[in-house]
C-alpha positions as CSV (number, residue, x, y, z in Angstrom):
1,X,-15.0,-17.0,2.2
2,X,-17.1,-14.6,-0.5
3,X,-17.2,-11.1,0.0
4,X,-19.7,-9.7,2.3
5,X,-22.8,-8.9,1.6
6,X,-24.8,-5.9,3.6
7,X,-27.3,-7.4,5.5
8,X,-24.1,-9.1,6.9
9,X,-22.4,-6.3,7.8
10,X,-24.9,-4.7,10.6
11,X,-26.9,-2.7,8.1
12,X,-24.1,-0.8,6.1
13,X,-24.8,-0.3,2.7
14,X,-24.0,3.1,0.3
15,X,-27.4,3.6,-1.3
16,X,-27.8,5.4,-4.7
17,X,-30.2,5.3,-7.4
18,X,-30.0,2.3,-10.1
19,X,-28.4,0.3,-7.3
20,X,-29.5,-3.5,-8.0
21,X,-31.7,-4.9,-5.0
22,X,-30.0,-7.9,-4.8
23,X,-26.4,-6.9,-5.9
24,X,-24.3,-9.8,-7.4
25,X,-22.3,-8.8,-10.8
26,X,-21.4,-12.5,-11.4
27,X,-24.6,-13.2,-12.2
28,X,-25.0,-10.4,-14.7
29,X,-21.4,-11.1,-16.3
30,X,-21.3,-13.3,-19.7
31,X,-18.7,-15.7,-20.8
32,X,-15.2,-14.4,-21.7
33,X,-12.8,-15.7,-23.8
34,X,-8.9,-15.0,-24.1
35,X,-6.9,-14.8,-27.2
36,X,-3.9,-17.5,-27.4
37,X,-1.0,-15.4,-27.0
38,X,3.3,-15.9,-27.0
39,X,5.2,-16.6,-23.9
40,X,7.4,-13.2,-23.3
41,X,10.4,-13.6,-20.0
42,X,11.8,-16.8,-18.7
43,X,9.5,-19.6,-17.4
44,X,8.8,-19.9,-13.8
45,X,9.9,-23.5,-12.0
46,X,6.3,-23.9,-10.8
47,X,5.2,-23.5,-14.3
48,X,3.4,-20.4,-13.5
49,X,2.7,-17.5,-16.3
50,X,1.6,-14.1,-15.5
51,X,-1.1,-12.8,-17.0
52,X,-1.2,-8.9,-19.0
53,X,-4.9,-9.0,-20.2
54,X,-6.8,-6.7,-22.6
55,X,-10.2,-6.0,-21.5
56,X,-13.0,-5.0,-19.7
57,X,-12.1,-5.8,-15.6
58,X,-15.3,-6.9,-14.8
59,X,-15.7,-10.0,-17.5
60,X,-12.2,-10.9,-16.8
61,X,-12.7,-11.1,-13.5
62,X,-15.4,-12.7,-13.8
63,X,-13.3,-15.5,-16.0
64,X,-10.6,-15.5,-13.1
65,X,-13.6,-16.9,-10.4
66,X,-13.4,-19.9,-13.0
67,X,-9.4,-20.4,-12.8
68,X,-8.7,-23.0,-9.8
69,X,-5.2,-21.5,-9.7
70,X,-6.3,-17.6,-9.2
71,X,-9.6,-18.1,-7.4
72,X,-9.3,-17.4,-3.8
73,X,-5.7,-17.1,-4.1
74,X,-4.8,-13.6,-4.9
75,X,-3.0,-12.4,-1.9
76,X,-2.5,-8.9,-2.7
77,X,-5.0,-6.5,-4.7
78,X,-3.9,-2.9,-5.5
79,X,-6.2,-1.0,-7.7
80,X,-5.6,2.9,-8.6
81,X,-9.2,3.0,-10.3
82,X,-10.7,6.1,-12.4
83,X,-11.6,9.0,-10.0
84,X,-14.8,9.9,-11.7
85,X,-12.5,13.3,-12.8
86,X,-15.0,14.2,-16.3
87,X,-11.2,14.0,-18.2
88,X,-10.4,12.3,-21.6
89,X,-6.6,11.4,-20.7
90,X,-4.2,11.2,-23.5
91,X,-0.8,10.3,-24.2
92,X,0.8,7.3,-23.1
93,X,4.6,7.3,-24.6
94,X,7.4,5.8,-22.6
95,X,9.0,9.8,-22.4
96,X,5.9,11.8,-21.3
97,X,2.0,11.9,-20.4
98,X,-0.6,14.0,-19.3
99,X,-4.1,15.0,-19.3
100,X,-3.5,18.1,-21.1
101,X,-1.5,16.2,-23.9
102,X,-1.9,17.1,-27.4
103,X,-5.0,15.8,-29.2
104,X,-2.7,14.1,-31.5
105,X,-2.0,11.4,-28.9
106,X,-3.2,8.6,-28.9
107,X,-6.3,8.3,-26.1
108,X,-5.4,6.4,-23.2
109,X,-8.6,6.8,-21.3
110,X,-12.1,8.3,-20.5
111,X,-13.0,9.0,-16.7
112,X,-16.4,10.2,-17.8
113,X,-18.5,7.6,-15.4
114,X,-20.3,10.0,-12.8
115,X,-22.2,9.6,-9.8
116,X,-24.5,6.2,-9.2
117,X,-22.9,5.3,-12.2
118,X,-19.2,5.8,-11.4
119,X,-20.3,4.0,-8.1
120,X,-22.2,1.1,-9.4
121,X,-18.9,0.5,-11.8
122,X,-17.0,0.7,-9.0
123,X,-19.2,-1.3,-6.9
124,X,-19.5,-4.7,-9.6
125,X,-15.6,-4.7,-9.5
126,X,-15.0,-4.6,-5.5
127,X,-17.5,-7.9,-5.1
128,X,-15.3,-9.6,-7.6
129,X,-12.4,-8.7,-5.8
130,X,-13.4,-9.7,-2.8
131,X,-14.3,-12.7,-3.7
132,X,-11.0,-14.0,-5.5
133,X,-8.9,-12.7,-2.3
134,X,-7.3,-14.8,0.0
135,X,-8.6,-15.6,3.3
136,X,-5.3,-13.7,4.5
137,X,-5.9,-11.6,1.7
138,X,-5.3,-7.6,1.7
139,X,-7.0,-5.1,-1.0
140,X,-5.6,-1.3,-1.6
141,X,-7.8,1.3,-3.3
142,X,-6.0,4.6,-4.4
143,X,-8.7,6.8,-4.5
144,X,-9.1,11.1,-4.4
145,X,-10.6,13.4,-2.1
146,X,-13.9,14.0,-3.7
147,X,-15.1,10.5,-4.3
148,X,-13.3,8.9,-1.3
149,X,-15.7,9.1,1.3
150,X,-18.3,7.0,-0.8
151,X,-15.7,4.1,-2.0
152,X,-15.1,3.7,1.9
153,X,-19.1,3.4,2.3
154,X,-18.7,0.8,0.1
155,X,-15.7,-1.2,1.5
156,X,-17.7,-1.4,4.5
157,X,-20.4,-2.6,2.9
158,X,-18.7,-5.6,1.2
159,X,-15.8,-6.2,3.4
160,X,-17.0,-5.6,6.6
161,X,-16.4,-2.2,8.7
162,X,-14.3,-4.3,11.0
163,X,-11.2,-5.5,8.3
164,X,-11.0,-2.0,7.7
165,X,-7.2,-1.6,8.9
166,X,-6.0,2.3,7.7
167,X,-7.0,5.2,5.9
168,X,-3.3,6.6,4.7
169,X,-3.0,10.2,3.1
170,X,-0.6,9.7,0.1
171,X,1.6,13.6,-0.5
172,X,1.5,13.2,-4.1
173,X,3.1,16.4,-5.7
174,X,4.5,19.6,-3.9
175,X,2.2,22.9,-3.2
176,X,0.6,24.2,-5.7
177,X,-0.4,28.3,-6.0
178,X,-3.9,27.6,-7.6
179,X,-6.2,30.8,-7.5
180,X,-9.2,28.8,-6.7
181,X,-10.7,29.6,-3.5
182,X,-9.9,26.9,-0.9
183,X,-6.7,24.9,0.2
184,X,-4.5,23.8,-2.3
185,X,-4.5,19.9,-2.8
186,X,-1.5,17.8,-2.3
187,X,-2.8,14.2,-1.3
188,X,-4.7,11.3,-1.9
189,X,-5.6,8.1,0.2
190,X,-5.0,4.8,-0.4
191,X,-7.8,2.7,1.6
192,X,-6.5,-0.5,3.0
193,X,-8.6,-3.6,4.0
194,X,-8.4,-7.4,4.9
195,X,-10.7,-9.9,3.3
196,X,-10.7,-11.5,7.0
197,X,-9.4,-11.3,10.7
198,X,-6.3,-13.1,9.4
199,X,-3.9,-11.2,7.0
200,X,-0.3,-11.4,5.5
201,X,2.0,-8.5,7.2
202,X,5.8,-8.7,7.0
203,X,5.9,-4.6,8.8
204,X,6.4,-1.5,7.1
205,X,9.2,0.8,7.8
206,X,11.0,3.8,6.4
207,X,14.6,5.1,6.5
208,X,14.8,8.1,9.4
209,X,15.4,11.8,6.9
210,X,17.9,14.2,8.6
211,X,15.0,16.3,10.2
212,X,13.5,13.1,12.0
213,X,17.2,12.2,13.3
214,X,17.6,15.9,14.2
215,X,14.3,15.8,16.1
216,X,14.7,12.5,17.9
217,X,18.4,13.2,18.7
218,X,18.6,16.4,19.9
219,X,21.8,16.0,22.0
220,X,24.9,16.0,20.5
221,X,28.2,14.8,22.8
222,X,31.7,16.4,22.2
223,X,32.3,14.2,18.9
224,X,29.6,15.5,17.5
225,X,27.3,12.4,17.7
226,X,24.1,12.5,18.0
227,X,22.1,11.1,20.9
228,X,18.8,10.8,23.3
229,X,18.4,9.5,27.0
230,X,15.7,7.1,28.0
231,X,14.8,6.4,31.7
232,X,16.7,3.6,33.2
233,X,13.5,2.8,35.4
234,X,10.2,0.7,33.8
235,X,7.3,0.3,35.7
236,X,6.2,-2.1,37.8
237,X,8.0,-2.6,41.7
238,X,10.2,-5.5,42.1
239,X,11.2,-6.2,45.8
240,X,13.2,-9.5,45.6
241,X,15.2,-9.5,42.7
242,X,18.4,-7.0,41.7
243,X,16.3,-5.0,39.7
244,X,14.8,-3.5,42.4
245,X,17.6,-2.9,44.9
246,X,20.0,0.0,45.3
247,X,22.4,1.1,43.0
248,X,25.6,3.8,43.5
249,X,23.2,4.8,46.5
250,X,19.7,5.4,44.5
251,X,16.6,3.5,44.2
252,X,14.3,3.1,41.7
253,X,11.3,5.4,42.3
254,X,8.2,4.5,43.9
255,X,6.0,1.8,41.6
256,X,9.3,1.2,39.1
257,X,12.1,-0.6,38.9
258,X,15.8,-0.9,37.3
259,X,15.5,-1.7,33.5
260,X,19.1,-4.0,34.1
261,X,20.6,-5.4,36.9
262,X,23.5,-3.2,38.6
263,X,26.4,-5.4,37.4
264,X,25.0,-4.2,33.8
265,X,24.0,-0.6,35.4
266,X,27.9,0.2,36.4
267,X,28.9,-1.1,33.3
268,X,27.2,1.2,31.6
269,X,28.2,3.9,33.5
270,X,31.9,3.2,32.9
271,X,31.3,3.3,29.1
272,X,29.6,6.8,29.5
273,X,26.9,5.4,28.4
274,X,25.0,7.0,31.7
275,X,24.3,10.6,31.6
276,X,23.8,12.2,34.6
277,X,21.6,15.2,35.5
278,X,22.5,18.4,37.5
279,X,20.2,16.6,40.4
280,X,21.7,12.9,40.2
281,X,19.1,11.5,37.9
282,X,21.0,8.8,35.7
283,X,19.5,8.2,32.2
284,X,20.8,5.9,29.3
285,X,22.5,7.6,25.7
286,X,20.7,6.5,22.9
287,X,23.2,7.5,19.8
288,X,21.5,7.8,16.3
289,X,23.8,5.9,14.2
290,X,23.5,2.7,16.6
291,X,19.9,2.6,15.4
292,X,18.8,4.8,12.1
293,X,20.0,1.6,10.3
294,X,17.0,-0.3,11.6
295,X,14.9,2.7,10.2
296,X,11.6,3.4,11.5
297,X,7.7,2.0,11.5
298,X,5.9,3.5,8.7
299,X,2.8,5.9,9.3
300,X,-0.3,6.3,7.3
301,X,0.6,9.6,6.1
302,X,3.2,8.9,3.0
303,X,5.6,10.9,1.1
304,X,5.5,9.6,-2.3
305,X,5.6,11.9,-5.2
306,X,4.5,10.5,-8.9
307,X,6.9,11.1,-11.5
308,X,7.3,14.0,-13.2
309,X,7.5,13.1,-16.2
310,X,5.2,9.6,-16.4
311,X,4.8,7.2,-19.1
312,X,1.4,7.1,-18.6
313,X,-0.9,9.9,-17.7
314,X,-1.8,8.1,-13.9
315,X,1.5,6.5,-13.9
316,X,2.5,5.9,-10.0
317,X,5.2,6.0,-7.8
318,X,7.2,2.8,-8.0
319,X,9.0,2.7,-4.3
320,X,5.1,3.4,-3.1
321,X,3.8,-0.1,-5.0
322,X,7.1,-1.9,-3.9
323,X,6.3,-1.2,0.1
324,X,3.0,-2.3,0.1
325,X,3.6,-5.6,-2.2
326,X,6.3,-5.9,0.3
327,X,3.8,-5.4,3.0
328,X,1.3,-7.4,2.5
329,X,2.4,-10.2,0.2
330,X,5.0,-13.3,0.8
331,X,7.3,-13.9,-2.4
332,X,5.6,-16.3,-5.2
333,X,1.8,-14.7,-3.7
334,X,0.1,-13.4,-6.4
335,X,-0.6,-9.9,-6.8
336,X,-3.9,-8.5,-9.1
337,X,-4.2,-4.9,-10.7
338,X,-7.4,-4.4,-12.8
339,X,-6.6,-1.0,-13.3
340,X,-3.0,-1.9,-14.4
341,X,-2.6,2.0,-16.3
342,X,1.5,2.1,-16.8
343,X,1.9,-1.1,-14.7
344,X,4.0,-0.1,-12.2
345,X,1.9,-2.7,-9.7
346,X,3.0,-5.2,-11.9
347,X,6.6,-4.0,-12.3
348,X,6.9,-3.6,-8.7
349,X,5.3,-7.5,-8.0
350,X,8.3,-8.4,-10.7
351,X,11.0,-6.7,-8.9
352,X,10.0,-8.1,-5.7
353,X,9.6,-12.0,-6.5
354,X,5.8,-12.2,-6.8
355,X,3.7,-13.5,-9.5
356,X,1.3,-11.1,-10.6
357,X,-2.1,-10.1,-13.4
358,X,-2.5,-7.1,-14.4
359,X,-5.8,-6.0,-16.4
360,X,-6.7,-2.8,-18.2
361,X,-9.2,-1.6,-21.0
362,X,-6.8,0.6,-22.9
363,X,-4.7,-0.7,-25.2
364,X,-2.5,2.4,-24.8
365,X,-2.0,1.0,-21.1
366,X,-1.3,-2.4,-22.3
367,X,1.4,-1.3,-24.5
368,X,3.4,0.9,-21.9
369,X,2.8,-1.7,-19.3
370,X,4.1,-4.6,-21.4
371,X,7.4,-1.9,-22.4
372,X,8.1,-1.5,-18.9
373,X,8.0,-5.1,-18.0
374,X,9.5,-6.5,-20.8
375,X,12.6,-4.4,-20.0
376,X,13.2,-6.0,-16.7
377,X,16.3,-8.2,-16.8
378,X,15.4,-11.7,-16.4
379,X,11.6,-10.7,-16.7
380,X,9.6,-13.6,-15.7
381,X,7.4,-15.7,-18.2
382,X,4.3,-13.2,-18.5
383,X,1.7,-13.5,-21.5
384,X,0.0,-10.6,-23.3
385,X,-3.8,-12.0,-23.7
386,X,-6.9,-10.1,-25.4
387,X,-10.6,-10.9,-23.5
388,X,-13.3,-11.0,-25.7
């Protein structure tokens, strides 16, 4: 199954000008050839190597249309592309980077590309993408605010308005006191697709924090535990069998019916785990440490703060990349970065049992993300390849 094209996605297309007519980058892509390169990590059973390559994304992904054991068999894409910011970023140490680094570090990269051309870039990349997923295959963009809107035109466009699945705000960094006149900036968004109806999804969920426990358990009984009530009614009348007859006297109301029997009802009762209202209305105790161990389902707005002091200057938050790899990928699935940066997709993938290629133009990137792996006990068997 290729990537969609427009016409088969009910007409929508972004349009901007120097956009090709009939829009397929693998036909515009030479040949691309990858340096011989040294085994690093311990050799996967399968025989299996992941991949750290050197070069422009688009020929190497290109190249990777051509592997029979990467083609149509990436599970998991997470890309954290440029965000058409007009920055030269610099730095790229494993103790510190940022944008405003000194000139005497080394450059990492330029996010110069700009409007049709940023999008057209951008555009060449997501085909190819498409196009190696899975079937049951998931892609992540980490995009901003001011370029965001457009990139989503375009996932529409190639993947079809309908696998679009969420649209999550990521809190990046706490508030900042800018002068500038408007509302300071703390997020980003990660746009999340499927490359069909099918996808992988093992759930998402979260630890509860104190204020979430406090809020959902707002009782507290004299040990000081904490705990809600839920109706011991459901809907839905039952006239013949236990849950619907009497119990200590009451009924169920009108249209409902006993969520237990009254054998399990009165046992309940005599483990206090009944409350009672001031006007006879029984209701089941919920405590909070019977079920905060089972955590909660994750929302699409995410608390996930980058490090402070990165090894890279676009360096992201590493529990963020572990929850979706763990999302939306099965161990030994193979996971693809093309915008590797620091390589904390690629760390994450290692950490949780995946196989993984990662891809990046800047040597600075290749040289933190290969650090970072490499000092991963028991680091799988990974190669360091140049494209040229």
């Amino acid at each position: 199954m290729g990537a969609r094209t427009p016409h088969q996605n009910r007409g929508i297309a972004l349009v901007y000008p120097g956009k090709p007519s009939a829009p397929d980058p693998v036909a515009e892509v030479g040949p691309v050839r990858f340096r011989p390169a040294s085994v690093i990590g311990q050799a996967r059973l399968d025989g299996w190597v992941n991949r750290l390559i050197l070069g422009d994304s688009l020929p190497v992904l290109r190249a990777l249309l051509d592997d029979h054991t990467v083609a149509q068999r990436i599970r998991l894409v997470y890309i954290d592309p440029p965000f058409s910011t007009d920055h030269e970023y610099r730095g790229g140490s494993l103790r510190t980077a940022t944008v405003s680094a000194s000139r005497r570090d080394p450059k990492a990269y330029d996010d110069r590309l700009a409007g049709p051309e940023y999008l057209e870039f951008l555009r060449q990349r997501l085909v190819l993408l498409g196009r190696l997923l899975a079937d049951d295959g998931s892609i992540y963009v980490h995009i901003d605010y001011k370029v965001g809107h457009y990139v989503r035109v375009l996932l529409d466009e190639i993947f079809g308005q309908d696998h679009f699945i969420n649209d999550i705000a990521r809190v990046k960094c706490n508030p900042k006191n800018f002068p500038r006149k408007a509302y300071g900036n703390i997020k980003d968004m990660i746009l999340f697709y499927s490359k069909g109806k099918d996808r992988v999804w093992n759930g998402a969920r979260e630890e509860m924090a104190q204020e979430d426990i406090a809020r959902l358990f707002p009782k507290m009984d004299g040990e000081g535990r904490r705990y809600t009530t839920t109706p011991l009614h459901a809907p839905g009348e039952t006239q013949n069998g236990p849950t619907g007859r009497p119990w200590r006297g009451l009924k169920p109301p009108r249209g409902r019916h006993w969520r237990y029997d009254p054998e399990e009802l009165s046992r309940l009762d005599r483990e206090g785990l009944i409350e009672w209202s001031t006007t006879g209305n029984p209701r089941k105790k919920i405590y909070a440490d019977e079920v905060v161990g089972a955590a909660k389902k994750r929302q699409d707005i995410w608390h996930f703060k980058d490090p402070a002091y990165p090894s890279y200057p676009t360096e992201k938050n590493l529990d963020m990349l572990k929850a979706i790899v763990e999302a939306s990928s099965e161990p030994d699935d193979i996971v693809l970065d093309c915008f590797t940066g620091s390589g904390t997709t690629l760390v994450a993938a290692e950490l949780c049992g995946r196989r993984w290629i990662g891809v990046d133009s800047s040597p600075v990137a290749i040289r933190v993300a290969r650090s970072r792996l490499v000092a991963i006990r028991h680091i799988s068997a990974f190669r360091v390849l140049r494209a040229s």
